[in-house]
C-alpha positions as CSV (number, residue, x, y, z in Angstrom):
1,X,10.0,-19.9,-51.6
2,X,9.5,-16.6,-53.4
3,X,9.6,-14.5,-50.3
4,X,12.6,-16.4,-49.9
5,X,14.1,-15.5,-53.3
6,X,12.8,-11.6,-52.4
7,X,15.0,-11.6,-49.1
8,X,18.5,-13.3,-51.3
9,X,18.0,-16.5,-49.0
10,X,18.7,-19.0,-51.5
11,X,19.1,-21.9,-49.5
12,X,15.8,-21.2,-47.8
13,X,14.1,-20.7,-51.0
14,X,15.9,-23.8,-52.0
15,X,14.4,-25.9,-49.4
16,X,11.2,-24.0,-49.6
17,X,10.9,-25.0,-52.9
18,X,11.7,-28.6,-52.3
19,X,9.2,-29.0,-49.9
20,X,6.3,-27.5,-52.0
21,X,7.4,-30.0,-54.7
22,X,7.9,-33.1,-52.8
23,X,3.6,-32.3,-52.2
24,X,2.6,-31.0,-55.5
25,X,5.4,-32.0,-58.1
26,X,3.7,-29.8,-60.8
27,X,3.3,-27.2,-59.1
28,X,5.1,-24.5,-61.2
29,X,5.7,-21.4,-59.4
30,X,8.0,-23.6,-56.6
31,X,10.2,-25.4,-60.2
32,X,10.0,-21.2,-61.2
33,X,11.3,-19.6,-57.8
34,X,13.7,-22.7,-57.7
35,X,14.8,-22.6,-61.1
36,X,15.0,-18.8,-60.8
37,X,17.0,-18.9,-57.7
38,X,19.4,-22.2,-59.5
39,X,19.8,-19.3,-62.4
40,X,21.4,-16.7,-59.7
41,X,23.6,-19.3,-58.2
42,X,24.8,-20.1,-62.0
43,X,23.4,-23.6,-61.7
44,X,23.0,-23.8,-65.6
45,X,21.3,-26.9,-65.9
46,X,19.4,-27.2,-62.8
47,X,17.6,-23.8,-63.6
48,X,17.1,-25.3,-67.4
49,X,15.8,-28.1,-65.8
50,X,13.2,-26.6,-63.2
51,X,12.2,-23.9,-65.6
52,X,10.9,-26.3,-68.6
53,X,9.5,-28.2,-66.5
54,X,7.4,-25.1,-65.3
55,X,6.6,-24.2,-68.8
56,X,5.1,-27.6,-69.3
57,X,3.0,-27.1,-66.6
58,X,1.9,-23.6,-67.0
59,X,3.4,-21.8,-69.6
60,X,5.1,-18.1,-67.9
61,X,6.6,-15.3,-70.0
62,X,9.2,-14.2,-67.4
63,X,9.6,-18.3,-67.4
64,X,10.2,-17.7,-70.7
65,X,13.3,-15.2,-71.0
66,X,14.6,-16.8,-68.1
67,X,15.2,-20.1,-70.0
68,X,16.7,-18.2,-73.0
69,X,19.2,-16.8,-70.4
70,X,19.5,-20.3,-69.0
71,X,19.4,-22.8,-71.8
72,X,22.7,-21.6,-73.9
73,X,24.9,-21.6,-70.9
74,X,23.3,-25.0,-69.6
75,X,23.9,-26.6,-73.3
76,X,27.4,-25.1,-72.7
77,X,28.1,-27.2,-69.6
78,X,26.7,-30.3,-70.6
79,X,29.0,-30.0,-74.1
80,X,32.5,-29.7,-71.9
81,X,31.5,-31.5,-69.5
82,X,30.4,-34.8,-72.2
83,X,33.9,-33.1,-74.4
84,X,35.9,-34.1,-71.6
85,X,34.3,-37.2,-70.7
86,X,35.7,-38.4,-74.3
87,X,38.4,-36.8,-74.1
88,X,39.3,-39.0,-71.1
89,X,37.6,-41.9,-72.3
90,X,40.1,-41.8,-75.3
91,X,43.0,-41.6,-73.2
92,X,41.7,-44.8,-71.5
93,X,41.5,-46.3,-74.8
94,X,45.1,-45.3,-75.7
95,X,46.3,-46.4,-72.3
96,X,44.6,-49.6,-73.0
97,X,46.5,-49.8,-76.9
98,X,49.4,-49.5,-75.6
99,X,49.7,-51.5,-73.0
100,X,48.2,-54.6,-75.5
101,X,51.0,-53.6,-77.6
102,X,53.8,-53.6,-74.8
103,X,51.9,-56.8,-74.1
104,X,52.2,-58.4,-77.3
105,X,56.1,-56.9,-78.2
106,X,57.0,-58.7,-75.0
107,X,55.0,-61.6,-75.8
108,X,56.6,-61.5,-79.1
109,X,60.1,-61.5,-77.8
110,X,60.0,-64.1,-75.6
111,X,58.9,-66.4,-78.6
112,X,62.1,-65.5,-79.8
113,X,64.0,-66.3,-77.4
């Protein structure tokens, strides 16, 4: 996977890195190269992801500065992404409100009647 990274094949290092894992899932240089190569391809959280769980496994300075690259712009995503999951949950919710209340003014007017 790292010869991989060396030679900009990310894919390959990718799939290189997959395969090391899927024998060894602790094996920390394939979640570094992987979580190195997720960093160039801006894949916030999926870097943030594969690096700590390197560091947990064998602690790496470059590691290290990598995930204080990573980790802000990872905590970034995951904020707009759960800030516009509300915000469309509350527009449900409002949808919802107001079509009780048409239900109920309708309701309402018919007892009227």
């Amino acid at each position: 996977a790292d010869y991989f990274l060396k030679q900009k094949e990310p894919l390959a290092a990718i799939f290189d890195a997959d395969v090391a894992l899927e024998l060894n899932s602790e094996n920390a240089r394939a979640l570094r190269v992987r979580g190195e190569v997720y960093r160039h391809l801006h894949k916030w959280e999926e870097s943030a992801r594969d690096l700590n769980a390197a560091q947990r496994v064998d602690f790496n300075d470059k590691a290290d500065e990598m995930l204080k690259f990573v980790q802000p712009r990872s905590n970034a995503r995951r904020d707009r992404r759960r800030k516009a999951q509300l915000a469309e949950e509350e527009a449900r919710e409002h949808e919802r409100q107001a079509k009780q209340e048409e239900y109920r003014k309708r309701r309402q007017a018919e007892e009227e009647e």
